[in-house]
Structures are given as C-alpha cells and as structure tokens.
C-alpha positions as CSV (number, residue, x, y, z in Angstrom):
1,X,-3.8,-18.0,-22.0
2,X,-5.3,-18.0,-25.3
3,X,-3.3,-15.9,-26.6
4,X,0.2,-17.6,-26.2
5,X,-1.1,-20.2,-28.4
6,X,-1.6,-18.1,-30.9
7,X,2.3,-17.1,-31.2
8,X,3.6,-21.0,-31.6
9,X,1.5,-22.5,-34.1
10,X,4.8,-22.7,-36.4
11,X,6.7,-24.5,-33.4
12,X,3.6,-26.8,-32.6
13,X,2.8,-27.9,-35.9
14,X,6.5,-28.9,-36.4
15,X,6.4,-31.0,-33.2
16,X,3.4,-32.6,-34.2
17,X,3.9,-33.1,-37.7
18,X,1.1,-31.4,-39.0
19,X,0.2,-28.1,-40.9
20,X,-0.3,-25.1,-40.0
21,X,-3.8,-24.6,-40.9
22,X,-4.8,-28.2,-39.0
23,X,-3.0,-26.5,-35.9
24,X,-5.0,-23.9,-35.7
25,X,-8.2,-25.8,-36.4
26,X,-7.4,-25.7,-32.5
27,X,-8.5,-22.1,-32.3
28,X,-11.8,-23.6,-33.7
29,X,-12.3,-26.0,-31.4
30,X,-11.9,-23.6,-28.0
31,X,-14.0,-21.2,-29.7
32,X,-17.0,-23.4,-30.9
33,X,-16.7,-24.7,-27.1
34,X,-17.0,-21.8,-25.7
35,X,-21.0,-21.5,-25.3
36,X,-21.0,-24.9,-23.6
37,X,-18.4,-23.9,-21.1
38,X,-20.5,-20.4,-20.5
39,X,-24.1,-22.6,-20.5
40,X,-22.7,-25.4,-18.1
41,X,-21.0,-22.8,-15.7
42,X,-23.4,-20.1,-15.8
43,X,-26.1,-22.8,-14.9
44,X,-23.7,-23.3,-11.7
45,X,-23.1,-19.8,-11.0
46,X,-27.4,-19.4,-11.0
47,X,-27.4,-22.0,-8.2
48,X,-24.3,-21.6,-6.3
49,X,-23.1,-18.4,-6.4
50,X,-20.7,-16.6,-9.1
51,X,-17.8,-16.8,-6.5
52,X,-16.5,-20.6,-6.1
53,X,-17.9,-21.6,-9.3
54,X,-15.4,-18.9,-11.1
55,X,-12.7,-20.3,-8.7
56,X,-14.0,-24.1,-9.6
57,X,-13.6,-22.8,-13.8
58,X,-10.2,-21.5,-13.1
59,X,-8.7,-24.6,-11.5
60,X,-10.2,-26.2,-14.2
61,X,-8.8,-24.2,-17.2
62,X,-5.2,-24.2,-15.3
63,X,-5.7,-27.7,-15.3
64,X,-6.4,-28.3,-18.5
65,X,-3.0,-25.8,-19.2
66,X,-0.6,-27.4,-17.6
67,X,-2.0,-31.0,-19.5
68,X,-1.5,-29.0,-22.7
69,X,2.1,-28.7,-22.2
70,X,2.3,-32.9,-21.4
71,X,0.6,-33.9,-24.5
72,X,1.7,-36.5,-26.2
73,X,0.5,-36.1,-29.6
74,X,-2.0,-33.8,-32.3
75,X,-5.0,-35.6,-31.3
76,X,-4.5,-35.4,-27.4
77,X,-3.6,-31.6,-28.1
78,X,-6.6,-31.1,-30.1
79,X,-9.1,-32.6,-26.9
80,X,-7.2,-30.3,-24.3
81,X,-7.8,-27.3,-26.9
82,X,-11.8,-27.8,-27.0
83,X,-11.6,-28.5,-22.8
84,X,-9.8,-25.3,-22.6
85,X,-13.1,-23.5,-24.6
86,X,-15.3,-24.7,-22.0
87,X,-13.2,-23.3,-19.3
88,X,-12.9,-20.2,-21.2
89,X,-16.4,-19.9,-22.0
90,X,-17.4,-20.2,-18.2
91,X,-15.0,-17.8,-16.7
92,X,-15.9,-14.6,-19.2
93,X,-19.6,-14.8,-17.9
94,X,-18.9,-15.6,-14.2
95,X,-16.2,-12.8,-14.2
96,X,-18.2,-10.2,-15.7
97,X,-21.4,-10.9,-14.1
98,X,-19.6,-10.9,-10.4
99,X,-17.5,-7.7,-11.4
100,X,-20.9,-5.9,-12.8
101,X,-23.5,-6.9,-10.3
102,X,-20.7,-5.9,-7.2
103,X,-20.6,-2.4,-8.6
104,X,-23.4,0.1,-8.3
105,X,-25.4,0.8,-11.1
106,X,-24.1,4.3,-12.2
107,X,-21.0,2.9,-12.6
108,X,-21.2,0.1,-14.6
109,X,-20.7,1.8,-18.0
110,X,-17.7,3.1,-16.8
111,X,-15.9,-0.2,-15.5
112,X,-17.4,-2.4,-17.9
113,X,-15.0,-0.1,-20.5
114,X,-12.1,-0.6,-18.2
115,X,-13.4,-4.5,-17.9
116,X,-12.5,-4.5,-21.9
117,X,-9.1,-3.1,-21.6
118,X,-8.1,-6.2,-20.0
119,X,-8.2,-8.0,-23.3
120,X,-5.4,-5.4,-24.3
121,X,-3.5,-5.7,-21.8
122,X,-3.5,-9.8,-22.0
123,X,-2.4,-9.7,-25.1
124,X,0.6,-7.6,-24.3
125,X,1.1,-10.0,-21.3
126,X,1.2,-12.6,-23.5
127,X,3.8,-11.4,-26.0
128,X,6.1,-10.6,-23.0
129,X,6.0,-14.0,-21.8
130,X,6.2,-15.5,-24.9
131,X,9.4,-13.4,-25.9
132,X,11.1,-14.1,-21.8
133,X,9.6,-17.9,-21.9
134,X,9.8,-19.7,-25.3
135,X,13.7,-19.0,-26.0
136,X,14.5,-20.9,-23.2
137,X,11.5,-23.7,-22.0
138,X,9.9,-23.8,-26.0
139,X,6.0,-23.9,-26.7
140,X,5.4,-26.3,-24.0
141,X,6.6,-24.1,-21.0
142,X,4.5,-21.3,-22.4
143,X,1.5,-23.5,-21.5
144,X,3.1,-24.1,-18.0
145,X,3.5,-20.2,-17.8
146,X,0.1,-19.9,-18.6
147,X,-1.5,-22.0,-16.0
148,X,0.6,-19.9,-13.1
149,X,-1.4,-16.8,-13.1
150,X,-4.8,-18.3,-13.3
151,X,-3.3,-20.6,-10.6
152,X,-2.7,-17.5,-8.3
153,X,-6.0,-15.7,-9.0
154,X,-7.3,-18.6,-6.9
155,X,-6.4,-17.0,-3.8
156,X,-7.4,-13.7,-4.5
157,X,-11.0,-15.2,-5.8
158,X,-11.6,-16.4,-2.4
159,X,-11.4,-13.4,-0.5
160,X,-13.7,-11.2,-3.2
161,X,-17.4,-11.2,-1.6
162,X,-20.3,-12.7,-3.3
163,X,-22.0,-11.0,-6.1
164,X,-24.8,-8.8,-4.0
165,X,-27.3,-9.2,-6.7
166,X,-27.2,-13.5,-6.8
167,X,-27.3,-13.1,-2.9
168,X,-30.3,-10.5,-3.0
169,X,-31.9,-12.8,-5.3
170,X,-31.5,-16.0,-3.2
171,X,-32.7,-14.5,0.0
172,X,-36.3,-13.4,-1.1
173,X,-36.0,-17.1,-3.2
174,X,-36.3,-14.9,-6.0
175,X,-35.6,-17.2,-9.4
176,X,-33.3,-15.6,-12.6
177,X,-35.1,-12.7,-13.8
178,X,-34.3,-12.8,-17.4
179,X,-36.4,-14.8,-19.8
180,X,-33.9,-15.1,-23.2
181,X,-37.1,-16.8,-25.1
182,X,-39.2,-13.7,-24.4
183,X,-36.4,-11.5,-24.3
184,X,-35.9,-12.5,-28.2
185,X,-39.8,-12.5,-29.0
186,X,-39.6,-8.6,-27.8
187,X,-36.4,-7.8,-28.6
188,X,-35.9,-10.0,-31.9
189,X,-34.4,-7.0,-33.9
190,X,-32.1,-5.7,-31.4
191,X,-30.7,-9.2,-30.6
192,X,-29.8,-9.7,-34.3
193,X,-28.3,-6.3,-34.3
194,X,-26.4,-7.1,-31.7
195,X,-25.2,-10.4,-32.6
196,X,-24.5,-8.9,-36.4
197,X,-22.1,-6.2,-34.2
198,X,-20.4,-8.6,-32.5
199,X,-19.8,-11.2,-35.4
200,X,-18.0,-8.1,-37.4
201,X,-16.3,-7.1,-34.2
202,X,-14.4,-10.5,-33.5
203,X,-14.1,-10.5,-37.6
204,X,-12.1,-7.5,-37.3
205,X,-10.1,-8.1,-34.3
206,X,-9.2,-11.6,-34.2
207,X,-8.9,-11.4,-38.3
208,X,-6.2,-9.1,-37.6
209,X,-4.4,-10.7,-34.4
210,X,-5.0,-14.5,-34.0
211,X,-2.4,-15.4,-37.3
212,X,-0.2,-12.1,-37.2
213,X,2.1,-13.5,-35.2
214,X,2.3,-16.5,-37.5
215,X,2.7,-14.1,-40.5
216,X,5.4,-12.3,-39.0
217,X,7.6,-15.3,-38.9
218,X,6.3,-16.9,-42.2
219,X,6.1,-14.5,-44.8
220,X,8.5,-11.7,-43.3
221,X,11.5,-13.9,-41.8
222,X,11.3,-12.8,-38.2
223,X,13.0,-14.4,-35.3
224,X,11.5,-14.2,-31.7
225,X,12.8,-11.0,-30.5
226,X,11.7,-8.9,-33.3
227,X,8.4,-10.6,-33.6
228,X,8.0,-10.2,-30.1
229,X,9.0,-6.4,-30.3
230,X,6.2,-5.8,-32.8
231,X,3.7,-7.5,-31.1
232,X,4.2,-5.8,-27.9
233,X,4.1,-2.3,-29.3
234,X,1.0,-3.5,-31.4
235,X,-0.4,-4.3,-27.8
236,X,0.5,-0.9,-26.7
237,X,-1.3,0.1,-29.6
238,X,-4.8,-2.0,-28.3
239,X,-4.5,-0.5,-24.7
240,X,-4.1,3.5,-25.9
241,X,-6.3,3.2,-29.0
242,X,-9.3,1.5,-26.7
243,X,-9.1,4.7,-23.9
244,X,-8.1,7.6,-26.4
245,X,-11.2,6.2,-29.1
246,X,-13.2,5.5,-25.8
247,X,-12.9,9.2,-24.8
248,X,-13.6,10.6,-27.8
249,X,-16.8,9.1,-28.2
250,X,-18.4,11.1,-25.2
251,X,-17.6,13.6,-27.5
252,X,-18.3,12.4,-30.9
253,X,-20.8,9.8,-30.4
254,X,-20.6,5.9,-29.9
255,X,-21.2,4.8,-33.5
256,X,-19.4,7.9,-35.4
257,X,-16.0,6.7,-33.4
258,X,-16.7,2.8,-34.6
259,X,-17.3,3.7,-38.1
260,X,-14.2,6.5,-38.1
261,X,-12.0,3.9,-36.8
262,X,-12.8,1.2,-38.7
263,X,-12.5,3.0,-42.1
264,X,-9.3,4.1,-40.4
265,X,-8.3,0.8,-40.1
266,X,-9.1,-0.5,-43.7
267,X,-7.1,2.4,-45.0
268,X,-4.0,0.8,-43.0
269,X,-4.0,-2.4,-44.3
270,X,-1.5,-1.8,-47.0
271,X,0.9,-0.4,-43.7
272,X,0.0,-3.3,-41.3
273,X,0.9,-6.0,-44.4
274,X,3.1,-4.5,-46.6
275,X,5.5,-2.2,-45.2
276,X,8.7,-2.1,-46.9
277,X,11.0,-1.7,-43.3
278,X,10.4,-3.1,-39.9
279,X,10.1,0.6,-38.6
280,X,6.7,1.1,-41.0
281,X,5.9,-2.4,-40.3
282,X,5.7,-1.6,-36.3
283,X,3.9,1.8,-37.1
284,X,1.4,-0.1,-38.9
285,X,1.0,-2.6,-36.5
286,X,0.9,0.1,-34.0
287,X,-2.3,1.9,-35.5
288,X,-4.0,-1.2,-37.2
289,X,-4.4,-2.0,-33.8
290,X,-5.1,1.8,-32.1
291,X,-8.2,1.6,-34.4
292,X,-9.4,-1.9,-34.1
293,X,-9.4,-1.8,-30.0
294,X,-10.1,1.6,-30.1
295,X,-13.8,0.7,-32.1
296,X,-14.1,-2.3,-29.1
297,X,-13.5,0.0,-26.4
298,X,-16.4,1.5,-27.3
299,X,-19.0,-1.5,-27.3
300,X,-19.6,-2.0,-23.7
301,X,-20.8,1.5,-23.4
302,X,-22.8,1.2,-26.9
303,X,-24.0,-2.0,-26.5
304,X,-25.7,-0.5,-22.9
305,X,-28.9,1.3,-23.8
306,X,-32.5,0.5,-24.1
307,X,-34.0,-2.6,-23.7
308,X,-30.4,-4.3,-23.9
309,X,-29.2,-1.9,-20.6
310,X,-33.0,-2.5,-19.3
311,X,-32.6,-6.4,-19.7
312,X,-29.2,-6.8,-17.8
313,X,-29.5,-4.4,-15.0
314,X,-32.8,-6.0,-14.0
315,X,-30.7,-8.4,-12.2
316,X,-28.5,-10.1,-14.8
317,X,-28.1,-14.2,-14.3
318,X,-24.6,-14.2,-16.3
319,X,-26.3,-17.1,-18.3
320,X,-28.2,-14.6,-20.3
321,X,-25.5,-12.9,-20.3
322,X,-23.4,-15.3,-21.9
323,X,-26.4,-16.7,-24.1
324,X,-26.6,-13.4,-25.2
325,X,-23.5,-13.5,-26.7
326,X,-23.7,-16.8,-28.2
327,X,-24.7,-16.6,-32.0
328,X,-21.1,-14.4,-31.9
329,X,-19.4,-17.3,-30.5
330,X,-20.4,-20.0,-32.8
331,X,-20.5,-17.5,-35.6
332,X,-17.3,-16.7,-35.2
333,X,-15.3,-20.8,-34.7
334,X,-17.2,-21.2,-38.0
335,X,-15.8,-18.2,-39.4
336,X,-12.6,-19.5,-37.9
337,X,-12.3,-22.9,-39.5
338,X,-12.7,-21.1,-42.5
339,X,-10.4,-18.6,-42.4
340,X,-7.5,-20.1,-40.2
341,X,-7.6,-22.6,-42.9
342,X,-6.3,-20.9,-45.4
343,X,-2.6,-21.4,-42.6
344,X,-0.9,-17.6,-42.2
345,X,-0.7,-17.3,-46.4
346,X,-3.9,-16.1,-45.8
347,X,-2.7,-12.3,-45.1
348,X,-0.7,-12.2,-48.4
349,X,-3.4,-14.0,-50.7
350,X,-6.4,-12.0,-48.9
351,X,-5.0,-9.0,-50.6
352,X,-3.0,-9.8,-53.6
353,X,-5.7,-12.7,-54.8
C-alpha cells in the first residue's frame, strides 16, 4: 500500500495542482506518523491481545485507503496520508511481534529473515498492480486496489491463534517485561548503534526506491509499461539479492556482507542513473537493488545478538519493539522532507551538482 503511492506522484500532483515535491511531503507525513500509530496500537496489543487489535489496524488502514481514492482535494489527501502512518505504524509491530512470539525460539532468526523478504516482495506486488491497474482506473483505483488485500487478510487474521507469549503473560498476570527506560540506561551504546544502522539503512533503501519511479518517467521519458518493466525486475532484484546476500553471510560474516554490498552498491550508481540504453538501465536497476536488499536481508539476523536478542526474547511487548525502532522512524520523515523536496530532479542534481 505504500508503495503504489510512490509510483503516481506525477499523476497526483497534476490532479491536485501542486508540485511534485509538496506531493510527496505525503511520504513525510505517514512516516513521521508512524511511531504514534505503533505507540497507540502496541499499547492495545499489551492489553488485548496482538490478534484483533492487528485485525482492528487493518480495517482501519483499508479504511483510510479506500477514502484516499474519494478525496476531494491536496489538503484532504494530505490528512488521509498522515492517518494511513498511524495505521502503518501499528500493524509492523503487531505483525511481527504475533509472527515472532508464535514461533519457537530457535527459529526466530530464521523467519524473522524470511519476515523481511516480504518488503521485497510488496514492492514487486505493487509494481504489477500498478502497471495492470492505473492504465485503466488511474491513481485513484490504485488506492481502491490497495485497500482489497488488507481487506481480505481480515479473514485469515481471525482464524491465526493468539500470540502464546501475550497469553502466557496474562495468565500468571504477568505485566510487559521490558523496561525501554532501563533498557537505554544499560544498553545506551547499543541503542544508538542501532538506531545509527537503521537511519543509514532506510537512507539507502528508500533513497534509492521511494522517487525512482518518479525519475523514470521525469528525467528518462518513460511511459507505464516500460517503467513498470523496470521496476518489476528491480523488485526481482530485492527478493534474490536479500536470500543470495542472506546466505552468504553464514559464510562470510553479518557485517563483511553489509559493508561488501553497500560499496557494491555505490559503485553502481553511475549504472542505476545513467545508463545510456534501457537494457543497462534495467541491469542497473537490477543490481542497485540485489545489493541494497541484499545488505537488509541481513539485519534481522545481525541486529539479534547480545543484549538486543537477550531484551526481545525475554518476552517481547511489540511496544518496545516498535519504540525500539523509533529514533529510525522520525529520523528518517525528517530525512524525508528534506530530500523528497528537492521533487525527482533530485537523482540527476545529487550527482552532477
């Protein structure tokens, strides 16, 4: 779902009237929402359950979808944008923390990489149904398409048990086991660390996704097909570099893969932007992104050792989970506003001056 937006802000802005860079000031908005949506819904999912609050936040966020694709003008479309960050904020945590806690503990490395693939794999879902939908219905039935899925997810959500762990925890009365305040006093280093990591991470991945799209029909002259070719195989590219990188590193090591395929990745650049033919363009796209999900892939398992691994198998409430991840969030909207300002010219000036 937030992902479709990101290939119409051309279409949008021309409905609207406005610019490119104040439509995706939109981004901004649903990211900088984000930690509300995960505090206000993890909150829920510590007293009721992960289960039918994560059913409540995807009504919610279909909702707010389908409302999208009736607004009326910028400023309407703006609101609906910053409700859909508190939607989106509250499922990631209520997800994870259901999917996690239901799994036995030897295992959770392992899924919590496969848990990561499914960003890949939205993506590519996204440019599919942007390339079948927006020919025919335009930007607004891509938000109509968008709320159907979540829509059906509903039904399976209600027959997936409880999470084991909140139901342990409520039948011995037993209150959220994390602390976050002493967790920081303890841990102060390692939660910078890791909220440094993360900050770069979404840097690198949503620097090179979020306006590519955008750029592709700007500054190259590409209709929808051929845009949606290129993002498709780039999405291909996500989904095989995040489980060939992801293998390597039980081999090579967690942090020699992230810095290999992030150098990788700068070295590319000149292929993802500049490529003379669409053939090189695609390639580039192709391994820009083998390298950038292929250095994600390997966080989950990274990211879970040591006090951080100690601190979230102890019986995780997915509001520390999410909290956790908060100084990313709002770290990166800001980085956002700043960058998606500069409208999809951004690519071209960023490395020409």
């Amino acid at each position: 779902d937030f992902f479709l937006f990101t290939f119409v802000f051309i279409p949008v802005a021309h409905d609207f009237g406005r610019t490119i860079p104040q439509v995706t000031f939109a981004i901004t908005l649903t990211l900088m929402m984000r930690p509300l949506g995960a505090f206000i819904f993890g909150w829920l999912g510590d007293r009721f359950g992960r289960r039918i609050p994560l059913m409540i936040d995807i009504v919610f966020y279909s909702l707010v979808e389908l409302l999208t694709a009736l607004a009326p003008n910028f400023g309407t479309f703006l609101l609906l944008r910053a409700l859909f960050g508190i939607g989106m904020g509250g499922e990631w945590g209520l997800g994870a923390s259901l999917a996690m806690e239901s799994l036995p503990t030897p295992a959770r490395g392992l899924f919590s990489g496969i848990l990561q693939q499914g960003y890949a794999f939205g993506y590519l879902l996204a440019a599919l149904v942007y390339w079948i939908v927006f020919p025919i219905f335009g930007w607004r039935g891509l938000f109509v398409a968008g709320a159907l899925p979540a829509l059906l997810v509903i039904y399976i959500r209600a027959h997936v048990p409880e999470s084991p762990v909140w139901e342990r925890n409520r039948a011995s009365a037993k209150g959220p086991t994390f602390d976050l305040r002493r967790f920081a006093k303890e841990h102060g280093a390692l939660l910078i660390y890791a909220a440094l990591l993360m900050t770069a991470f979404n840097y690198m991945s949503h620097g090179t996704q979020d306006l590519y799209s955008t750029f592709l029909e700007k500054q190259r002259g590409f209709g929808v097909n051929a845009k949606s070719t290129i993002t498709i195989v780039y999405a291909i590219g996500m989904i095989c570099g995040g489980t060939v990188i992801g293998f390597l590193s039980q081999r090579w090591g967690r942090r020699r893969c992230i810095i290999l395929s992030a150098l990788c990745g700068m070295l590319l650049i000149p292929a993802w932007i500049f490529a003379p033919g669409t053939t090189l363009l695609i390639a580039g796209g192709f391994l820009m992104q083998f390298m950038v999900q292929g250095a994600w892939g390997v966080v989950p398992v990274h990211l879970n050792v040591g006090a951080l691994r100690d601190a979230f198998d102890s019986g995780l409430d997915f509001r520390a989970w999410d909290n956790a991840a908060h100084c990313r969030r709002i770290s990166h909207a800001i980085h956002g506003a700043r960058r998606m300002g500069s409208g999809a010219g951004a690519f071209k000036r960023t490395f020409t001056g």
